[in-house]
C-alpha positions, 0 to 999 in steps of 0.5 A: 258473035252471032248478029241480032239479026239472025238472032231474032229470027231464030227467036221468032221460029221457035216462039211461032212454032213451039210456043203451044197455041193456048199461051200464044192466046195468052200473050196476045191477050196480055200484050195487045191492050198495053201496045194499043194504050200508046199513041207512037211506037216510039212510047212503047216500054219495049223491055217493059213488055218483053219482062212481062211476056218471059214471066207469063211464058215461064208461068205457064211453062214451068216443069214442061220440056220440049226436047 
């Protein structure tokens, strides 16, 4: 099994390099105000906000390959 760790860290490659600049946009625009509404860290819906992040990126990927 491969750990979390490294794990993450081929997420985030792919997310900062592939992901196209607009959605990138997108997302920040999305989930910036919901991390700002929360006092600690702690009261982060973290699976809340990684549901709504897939859907918006499955959005505005559908149909597009990156082969």
């Amino acid at each position: 099994m491969i750990p979390i760790e490294v794990e993450n860290r081929i997420a985030k490659y792919f997310f900062h390099h592939f992901l196209p600049e607009e959605v990138m946009e997108q997302l920040i625009e999305l989930l910036l105000p919901l991390c700002l509404e929360v006092d600690e860290e702690e009261d982060l819906d973290n699976d809340e906000l990684v549901r709504q992040a897939v859907l918006m990126i499955e959005d505005k990927l559908e149909g597009k390959s990156f082969k």
